[in-house]
N, C-alpha and C positions, 0 to 999 in steps of 0.2 A: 648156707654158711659153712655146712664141712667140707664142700667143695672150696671153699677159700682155704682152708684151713690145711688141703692135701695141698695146694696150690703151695703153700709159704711151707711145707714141710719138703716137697719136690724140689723147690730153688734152696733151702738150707741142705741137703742130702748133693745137690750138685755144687754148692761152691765146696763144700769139705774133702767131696770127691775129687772135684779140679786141685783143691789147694793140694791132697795128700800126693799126687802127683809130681811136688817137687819132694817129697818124702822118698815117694819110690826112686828116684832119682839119683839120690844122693844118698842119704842116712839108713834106711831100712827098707830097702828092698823088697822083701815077701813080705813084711808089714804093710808098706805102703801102697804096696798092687792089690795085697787085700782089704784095704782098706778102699782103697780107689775103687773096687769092682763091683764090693759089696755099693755102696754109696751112690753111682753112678745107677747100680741096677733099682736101687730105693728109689732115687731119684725119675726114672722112668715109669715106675709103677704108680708111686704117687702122682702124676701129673696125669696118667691114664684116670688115674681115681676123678683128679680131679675134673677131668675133661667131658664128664659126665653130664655137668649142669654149668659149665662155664663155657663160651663159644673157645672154640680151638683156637682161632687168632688171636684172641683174646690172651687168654693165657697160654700159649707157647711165645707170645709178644714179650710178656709179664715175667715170664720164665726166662726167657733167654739175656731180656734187657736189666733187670734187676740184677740176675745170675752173674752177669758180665760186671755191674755194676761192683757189686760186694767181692766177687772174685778180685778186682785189679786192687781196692782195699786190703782187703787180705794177704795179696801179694806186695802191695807197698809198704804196708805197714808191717808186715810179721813176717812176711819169707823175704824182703830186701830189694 
């Protein structure tokens, strides 16, 4: 079960990280790279966690396609 749970924290740490990337962009710069860097590297470390007890295709499958999922949300709905 906490391997699920590194799982949904890995895909939340990477859309935040993708989104803050129109941040670094435009509005804040060394905010937003720090933000993106930190995020993205959360994001890696958690799906290592989670890959522990869940098959790797499985959740890099899960990872990537949810990830994509809520990212283009994020981006439609809040960044334009």
């Amino acid at each position: 079960m906490r391997s699920w749970i590194y799982l949904i924290v890995a895909i939340t740490a990477e859309v935040i990280g993708t989104a803050s990337m129109k941040l670094a962009a435009t509005h804040f710069p060394v905010a937003g790279h720090a933000v993106m860097y930190v995020m993205i590297c959360l994001s890696y470390f958690f799906l290592a966690l989670a890959v522990k007890r869940v098959p790797v295709g499985v959740a890099y499958a899960l990872w990537e396609g949810i990830g994509i999922v809520l990212i283009t949300l994020v981006s439609v709905l809040w960044l334009g």
